[in-house]
VEXRO-935429 format. One line per field, with one value per residue (C-alpha): residue number from 1; residue in one letter; x, y, z. Coordinates in Angstrom, 3 decimals, decimal comma. Example, Ala and Ser with C-alpha at 12.3 -4.5 7.8 and 13.67 -1.06 7.14 Angstrom:
BEGIN
pos: [1  2]
code: [A  S]
u: [12,300  13,670]
v: [-4,500  -1,060]
w: [7,800  7,140]
END
This chain:
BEGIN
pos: [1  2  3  4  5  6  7  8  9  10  11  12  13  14  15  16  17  18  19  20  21  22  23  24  25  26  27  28  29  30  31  32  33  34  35  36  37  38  39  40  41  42  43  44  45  46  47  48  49  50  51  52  53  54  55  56  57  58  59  60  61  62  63  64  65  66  67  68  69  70  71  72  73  74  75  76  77  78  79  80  81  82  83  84  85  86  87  88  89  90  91  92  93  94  95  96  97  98  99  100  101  102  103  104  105  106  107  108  109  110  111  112  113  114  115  116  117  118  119  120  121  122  123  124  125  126  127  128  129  130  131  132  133  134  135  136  137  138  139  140  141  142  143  144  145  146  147  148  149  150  151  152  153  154  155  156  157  158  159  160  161  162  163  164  165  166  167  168  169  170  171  172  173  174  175  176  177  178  179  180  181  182  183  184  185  186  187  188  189  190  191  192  193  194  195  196  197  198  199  200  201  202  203  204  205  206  207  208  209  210  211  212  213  214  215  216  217  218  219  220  221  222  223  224  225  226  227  228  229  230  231  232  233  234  235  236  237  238  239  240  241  242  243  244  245  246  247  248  249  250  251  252  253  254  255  256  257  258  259  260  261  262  263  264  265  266  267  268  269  270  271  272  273  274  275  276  277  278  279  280  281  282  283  284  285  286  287  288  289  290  291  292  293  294  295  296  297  298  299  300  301  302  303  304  305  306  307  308  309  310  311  312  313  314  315  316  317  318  319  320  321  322  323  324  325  326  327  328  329  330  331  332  333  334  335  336  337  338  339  340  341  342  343  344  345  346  347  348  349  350  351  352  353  354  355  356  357  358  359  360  361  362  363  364  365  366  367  368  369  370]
code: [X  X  X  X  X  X  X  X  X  X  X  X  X  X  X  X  X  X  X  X  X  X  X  X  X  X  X  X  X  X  X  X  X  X  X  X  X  X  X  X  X  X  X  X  X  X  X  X  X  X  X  X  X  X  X  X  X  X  X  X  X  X  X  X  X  X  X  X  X  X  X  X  X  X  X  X  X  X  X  X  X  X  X  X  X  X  X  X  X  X  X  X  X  X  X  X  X  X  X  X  X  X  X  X  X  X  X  X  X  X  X  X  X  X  X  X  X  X  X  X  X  X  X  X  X  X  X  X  X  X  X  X  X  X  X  X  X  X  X  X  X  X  X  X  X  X  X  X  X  X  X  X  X  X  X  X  X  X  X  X  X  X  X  X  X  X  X  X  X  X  X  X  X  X  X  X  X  X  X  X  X  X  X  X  X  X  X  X  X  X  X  X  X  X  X  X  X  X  X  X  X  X  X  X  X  X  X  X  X  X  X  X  X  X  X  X  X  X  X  X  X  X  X  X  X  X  X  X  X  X  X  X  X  X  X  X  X  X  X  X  X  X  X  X  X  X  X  X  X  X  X  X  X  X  X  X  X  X  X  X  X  X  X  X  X  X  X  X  X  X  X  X  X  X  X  X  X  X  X  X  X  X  X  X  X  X  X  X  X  X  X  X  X  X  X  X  X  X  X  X  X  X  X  X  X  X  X  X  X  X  X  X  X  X  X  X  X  X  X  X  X  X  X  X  X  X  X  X  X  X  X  X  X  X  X  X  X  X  X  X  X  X  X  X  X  X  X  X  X  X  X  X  X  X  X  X  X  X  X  X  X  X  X  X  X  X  X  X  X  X]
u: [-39,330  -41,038  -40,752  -38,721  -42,383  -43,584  -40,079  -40,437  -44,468  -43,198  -40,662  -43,283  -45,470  -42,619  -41,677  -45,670  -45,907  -43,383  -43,958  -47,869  -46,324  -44,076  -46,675  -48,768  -46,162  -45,046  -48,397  -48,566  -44,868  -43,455  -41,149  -42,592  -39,892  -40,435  -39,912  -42,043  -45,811  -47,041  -49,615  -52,654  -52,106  -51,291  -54,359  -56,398  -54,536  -52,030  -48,987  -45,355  -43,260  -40,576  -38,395  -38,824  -37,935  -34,989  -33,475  -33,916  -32,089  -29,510  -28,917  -29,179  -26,607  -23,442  -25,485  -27,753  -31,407  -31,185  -28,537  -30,227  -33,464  -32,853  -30,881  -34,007  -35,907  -33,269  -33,683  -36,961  -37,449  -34,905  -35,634  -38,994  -39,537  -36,974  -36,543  -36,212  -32,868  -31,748  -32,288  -30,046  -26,420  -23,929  -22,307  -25,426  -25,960  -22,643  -23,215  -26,480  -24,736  -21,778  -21,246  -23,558  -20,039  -19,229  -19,527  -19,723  -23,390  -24,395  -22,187  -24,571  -27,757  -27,448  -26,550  -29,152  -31,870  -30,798  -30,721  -34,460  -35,795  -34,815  -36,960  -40,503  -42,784  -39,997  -40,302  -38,222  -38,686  -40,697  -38,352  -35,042  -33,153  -34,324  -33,242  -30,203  -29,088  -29,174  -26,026  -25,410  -28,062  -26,643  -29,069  -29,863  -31,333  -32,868  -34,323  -35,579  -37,066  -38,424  -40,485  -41,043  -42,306  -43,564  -44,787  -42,413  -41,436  -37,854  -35,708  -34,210  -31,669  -29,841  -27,371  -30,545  -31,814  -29,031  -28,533  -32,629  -32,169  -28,910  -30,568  -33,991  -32,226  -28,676  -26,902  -23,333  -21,291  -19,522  -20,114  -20,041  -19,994  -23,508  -25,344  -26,139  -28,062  -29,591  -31,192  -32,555  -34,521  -36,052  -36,830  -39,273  -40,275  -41,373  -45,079  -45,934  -49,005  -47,257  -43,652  -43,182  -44,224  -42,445  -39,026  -39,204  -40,528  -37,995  -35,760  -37,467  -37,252  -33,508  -32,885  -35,570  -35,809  -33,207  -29,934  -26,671  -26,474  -28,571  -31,807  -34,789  -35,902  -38,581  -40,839  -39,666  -42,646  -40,415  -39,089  -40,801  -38,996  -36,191  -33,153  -30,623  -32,835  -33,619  -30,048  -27,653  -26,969  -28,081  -25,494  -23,209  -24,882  -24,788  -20,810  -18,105  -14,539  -11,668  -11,555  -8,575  -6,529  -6,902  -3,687  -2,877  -1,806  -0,864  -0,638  -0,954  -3,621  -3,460  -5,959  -5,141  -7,348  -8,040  -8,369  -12,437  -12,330  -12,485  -10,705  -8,776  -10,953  -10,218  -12,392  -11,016  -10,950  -14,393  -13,198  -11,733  -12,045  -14,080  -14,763  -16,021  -15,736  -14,663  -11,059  -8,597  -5,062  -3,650  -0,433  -1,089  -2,133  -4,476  -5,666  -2,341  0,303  1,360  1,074  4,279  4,596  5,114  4,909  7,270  5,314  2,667  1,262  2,832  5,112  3,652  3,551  1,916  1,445  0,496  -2,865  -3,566  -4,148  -7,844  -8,287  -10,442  -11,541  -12,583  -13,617  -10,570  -7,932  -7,340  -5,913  -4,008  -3,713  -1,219  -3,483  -1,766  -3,226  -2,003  -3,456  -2,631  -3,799  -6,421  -5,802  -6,439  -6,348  -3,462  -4,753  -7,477  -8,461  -11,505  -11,825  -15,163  -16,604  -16,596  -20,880  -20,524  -18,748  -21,563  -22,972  -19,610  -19,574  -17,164  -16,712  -16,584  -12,650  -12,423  -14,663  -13,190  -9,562  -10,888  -12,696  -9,226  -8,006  -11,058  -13,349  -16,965  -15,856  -18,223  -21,286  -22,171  -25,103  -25,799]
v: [-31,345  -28,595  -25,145  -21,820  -20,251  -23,985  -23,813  -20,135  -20,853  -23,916  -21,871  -18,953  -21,678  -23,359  -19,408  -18,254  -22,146  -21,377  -17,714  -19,515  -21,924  -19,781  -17,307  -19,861  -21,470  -17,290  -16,660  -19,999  -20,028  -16,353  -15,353  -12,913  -10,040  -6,751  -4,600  -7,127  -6,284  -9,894  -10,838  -10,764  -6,945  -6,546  -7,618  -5,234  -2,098  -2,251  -0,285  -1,445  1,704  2,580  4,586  0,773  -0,866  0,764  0,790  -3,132  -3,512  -1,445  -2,859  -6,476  -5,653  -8,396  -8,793  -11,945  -10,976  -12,581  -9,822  -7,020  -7,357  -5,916  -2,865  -2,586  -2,026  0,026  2,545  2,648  3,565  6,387  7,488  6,222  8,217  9,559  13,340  12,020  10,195  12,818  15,522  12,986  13,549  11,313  10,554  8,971  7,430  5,627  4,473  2,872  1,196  0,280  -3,769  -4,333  -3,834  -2,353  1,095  2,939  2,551  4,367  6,901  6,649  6,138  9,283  11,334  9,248  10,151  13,856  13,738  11,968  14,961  17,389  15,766  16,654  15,560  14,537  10,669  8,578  8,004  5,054  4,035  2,064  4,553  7,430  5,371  4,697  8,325  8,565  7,496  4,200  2,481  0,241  -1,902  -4,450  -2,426  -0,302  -2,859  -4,382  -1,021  -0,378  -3,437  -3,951  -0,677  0,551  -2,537  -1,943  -5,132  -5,406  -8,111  -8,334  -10,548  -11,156  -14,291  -16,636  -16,140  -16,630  -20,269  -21,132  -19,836  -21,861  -24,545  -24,340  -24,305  -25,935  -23,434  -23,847  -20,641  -19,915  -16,810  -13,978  -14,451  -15,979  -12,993  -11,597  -15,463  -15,679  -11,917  -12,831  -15,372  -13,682  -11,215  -13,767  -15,246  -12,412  -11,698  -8,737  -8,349  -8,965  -7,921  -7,309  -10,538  -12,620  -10,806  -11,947  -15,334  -15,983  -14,591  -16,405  -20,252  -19,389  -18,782  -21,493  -24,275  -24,093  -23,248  -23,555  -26,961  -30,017  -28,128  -29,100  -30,154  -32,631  -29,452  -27,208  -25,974  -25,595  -29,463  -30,965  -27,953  -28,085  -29,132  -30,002  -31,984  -34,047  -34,406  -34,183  -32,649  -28,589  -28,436  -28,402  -24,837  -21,723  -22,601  -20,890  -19,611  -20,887  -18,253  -16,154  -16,828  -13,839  -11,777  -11,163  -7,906  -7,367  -4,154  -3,178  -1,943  -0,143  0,364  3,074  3,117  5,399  4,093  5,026  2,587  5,306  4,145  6,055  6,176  8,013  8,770  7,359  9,500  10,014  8,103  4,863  1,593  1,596  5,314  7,972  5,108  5,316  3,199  2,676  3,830  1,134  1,073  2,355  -0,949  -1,079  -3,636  -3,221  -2,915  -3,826  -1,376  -2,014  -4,373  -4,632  -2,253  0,053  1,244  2,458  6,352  7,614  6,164  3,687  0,613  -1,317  -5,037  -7,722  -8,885  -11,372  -10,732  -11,109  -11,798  -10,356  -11,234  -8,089  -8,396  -8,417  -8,880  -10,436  -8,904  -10,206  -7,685  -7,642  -5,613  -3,878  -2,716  0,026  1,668  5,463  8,199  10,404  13,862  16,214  13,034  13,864  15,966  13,819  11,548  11,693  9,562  7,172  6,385  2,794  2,979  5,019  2,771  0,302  3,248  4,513  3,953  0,902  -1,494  -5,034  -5,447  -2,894  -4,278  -7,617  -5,633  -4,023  -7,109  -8,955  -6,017  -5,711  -8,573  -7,295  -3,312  -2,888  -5,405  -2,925  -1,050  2,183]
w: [-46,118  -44,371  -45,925  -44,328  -43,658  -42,235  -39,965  -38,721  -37,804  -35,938  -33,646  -33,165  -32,018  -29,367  -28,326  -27,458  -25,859  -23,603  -22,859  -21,990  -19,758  -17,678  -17,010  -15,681  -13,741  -12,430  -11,381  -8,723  -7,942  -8,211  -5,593  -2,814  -2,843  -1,431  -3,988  -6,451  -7,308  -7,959  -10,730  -8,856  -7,636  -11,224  -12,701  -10,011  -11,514  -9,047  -10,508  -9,846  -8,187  -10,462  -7,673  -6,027  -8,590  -9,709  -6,409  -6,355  -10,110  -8,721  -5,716  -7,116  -9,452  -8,681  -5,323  -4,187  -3,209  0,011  0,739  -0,664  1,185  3,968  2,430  0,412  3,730  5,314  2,311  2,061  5,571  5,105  2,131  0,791  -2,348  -5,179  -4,094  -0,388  -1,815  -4,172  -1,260  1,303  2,491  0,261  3,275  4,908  1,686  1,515  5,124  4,520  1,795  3,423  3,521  0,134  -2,063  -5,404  -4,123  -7,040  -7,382  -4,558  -5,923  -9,206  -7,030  -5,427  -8,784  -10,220  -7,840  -8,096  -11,954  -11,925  -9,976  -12,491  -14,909  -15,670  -12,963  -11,272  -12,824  -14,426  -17,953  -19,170  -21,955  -22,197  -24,067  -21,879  -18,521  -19,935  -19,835  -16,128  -14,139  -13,145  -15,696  -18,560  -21,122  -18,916  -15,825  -18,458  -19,934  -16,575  -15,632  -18,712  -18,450  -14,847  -14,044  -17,131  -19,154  -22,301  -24,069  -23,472  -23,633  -20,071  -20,201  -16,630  -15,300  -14,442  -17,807  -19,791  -17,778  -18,569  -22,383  -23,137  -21,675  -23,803  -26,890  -26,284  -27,413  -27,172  -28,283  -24,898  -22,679  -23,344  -27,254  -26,576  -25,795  -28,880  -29,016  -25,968  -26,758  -29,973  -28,192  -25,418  -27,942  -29,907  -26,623  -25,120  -23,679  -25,240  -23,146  -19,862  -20,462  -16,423  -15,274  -18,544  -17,275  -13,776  -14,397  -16,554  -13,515  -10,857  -13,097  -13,044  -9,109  -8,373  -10,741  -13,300  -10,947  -11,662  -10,293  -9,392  -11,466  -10,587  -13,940  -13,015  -11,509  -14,605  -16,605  -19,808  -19,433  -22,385  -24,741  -23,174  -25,521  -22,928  -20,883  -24,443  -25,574  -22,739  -19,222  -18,579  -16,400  -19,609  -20,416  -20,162  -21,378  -20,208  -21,186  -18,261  -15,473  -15,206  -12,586  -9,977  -9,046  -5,206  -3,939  -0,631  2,208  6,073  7,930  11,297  13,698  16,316  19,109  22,347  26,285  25,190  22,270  19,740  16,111  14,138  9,917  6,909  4,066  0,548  -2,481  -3,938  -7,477  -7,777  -5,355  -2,386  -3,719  -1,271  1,395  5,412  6,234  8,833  7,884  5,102  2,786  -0,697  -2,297  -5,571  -7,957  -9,770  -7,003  -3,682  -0,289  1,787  4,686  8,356  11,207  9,704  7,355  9,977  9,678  12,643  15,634  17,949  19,712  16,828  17,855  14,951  15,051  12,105  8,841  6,588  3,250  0,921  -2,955  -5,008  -8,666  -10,221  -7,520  -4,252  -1,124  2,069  4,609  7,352  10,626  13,342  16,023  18,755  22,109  21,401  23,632  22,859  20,644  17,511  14,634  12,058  9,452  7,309  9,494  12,427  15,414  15,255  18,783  19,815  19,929  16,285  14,393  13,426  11,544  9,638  5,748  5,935  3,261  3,519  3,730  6,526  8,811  8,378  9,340  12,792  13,072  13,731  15,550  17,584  17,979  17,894  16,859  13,932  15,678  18,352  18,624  19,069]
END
């Protein structure tokens, strides 16, 4: 029978195997993303960004990286270093955003920014627990930062890698009790020498080789350690709890618009859903309530006509929209409200969900170019 000391040298062994493994496997078959400095610009002394990198964690946050891409660009060309975003208008800062979702962290990217410039040197810090103190970072992007950009041996522990570590060692406590797990082993996996490039690879095996379903297992450079693939099917892990049935909420949206195809917007209040975000008039519905129905419940009197209704799934809740739309003549807006020109609307701060409502009002409204 082996010994605790013979059992603990054993699993340090398996751990520093596959931390070997992947970063041979990461330095052939890493992903080319743009805010990414790959391992050979690494090993010339090439030094990741951290402004760069920190606006890809937080803009990857909930969001694919085939979507974020070319927001990525869009910033960068606007706003290319940190003090260039913190010294930006919100409001152009919410409209660069607009259509990447969960609006609140361009909220926190722009008090983030402004915080970071305050610092010494105007840098972020190079640690976890001093990133964490700005807005809008939590342990994981800390952690990511921390090791991307600076080198720091943190555990980053994202969706992709949970699915590859549950995987490696079968672990079956369900989600989310199986964190504390899944830490503790990236922890004694971990590359010490190349924290960066251990985090992403680990990343990269997840969104490439080890996906959610049909995973490529036969190309995996982990296979022969792999528990799952030894005694069952990974597509049993990570395991989950039953998802919660979604509630539905529904409302009214109007779209007013002039003989010049101006549209009636709003701004929403700067806390809360869709925060500090550009509208068309809608009933007062939430995440916990229902906005009235029908044409009756329009802003002001009209001749609003029915013109379909869109669907839309936020985090928690989904909503079904009744849209009206009406021809009004052109005038002073009522008190709170602006008129958008037909060739300026592209550019307005508009969430998801509204563009999808003046979309079925007016086909092609928010696809025109300036």
């Amino acid at each position: 029978m082996a010994s605790p000391t013979d059992s603990r040298k054993h699993a340090a062994d398996v751990d520093g195997r596959i931390a070997e493994l992947l970063l041979a496997w990461y330095d052939v078959h890493h992903r080319e993303l743009p805010w990414r400095t790959p391992p050979a610009d690494l090993k010339r002394g090439i030094r990741p960004d951290p402004y760069r990198v920190w606006l890809s964690e937080i803009m990857l946050q909930q969001t694919t990286v085939e979507a974020v891409k070319p927001y990525f660009r869009a910033f960068l060309e606007k706003w290319p270093t940190v003090r260039s975003l913190a010294d930006a208008e919100a409001e152009d800062v919410m409209k660069a955003w607009a259509g990447l979702g969960y609006y609140s962290r361009a909220r926190n990217l722009k008090a983030c920014a402004e915080q970071v410039v305050q610092l010494p040197g105007g840098r972020f810090p190079d640690s976890e627990n001093g990133l964490r103190e700005l807005p809008g970072i939590g342990p994981y992007t800390a952690a990511a930062i921390a090791s991307i950009a600076f080198g720091r041996p943190a555990a980053v522990v994202d969706g992709n890698v949970e699915r590859v570590v549950t995987r490696l060692f079968s672990i079956a406590t369900p989600l989310p009790q199986a964190k504390v797990e899944i830490r503790a082993h990236v922890e004694r996996m971990l590359a010490a020498a190349r924290p960066g490039d251990f985090a992403q690879a680990m990343m990269d095996l997840g969104a490439t080789i080890c996906t959610p379903r049909r995973p490529r297992c036969m190309l995996c450079p982990l296979r022969d350690d792999c528990s799952a693939i030894a005694h069952g099917d990974p597509e049993l892990y990570p395991v989950k709890p039953a998802k919660a049935e979604k509630p539905m909420r529904r409302g009214a949206a109007f779209v007013a618009v002039t003989p010049d195809g101006s549209v009636l917007l709003r701004k929403r209040p700067g806390k809360g859903l869709l925060g500090g975000m550009t509208e068309v008039p809608t009933t007062g519905w939430t995440s916990r309530i229902d906005g009235a129905t029908g044409a009756a419940s329009a802003p002001f009197p009209a001749s609003w006509r029915r013109a379909g209704s869109i669907a839309h799934v936020f985090t928690h809740f989904s909503l079904d929209l009744e849209v009206y739309r009406a021809e009004v003549p052109p005038g002073a807006p009522p008190q709170g409200h602006f008129w958008s020109a037909a060739v300026a609307l592209n550019g307005e701060a508009l969430p998801t969900v509204m563009k999808k409502v003046i979309e079925a009002a007016i086909p092609g409204a928010t696809k025109r170019t300036r």
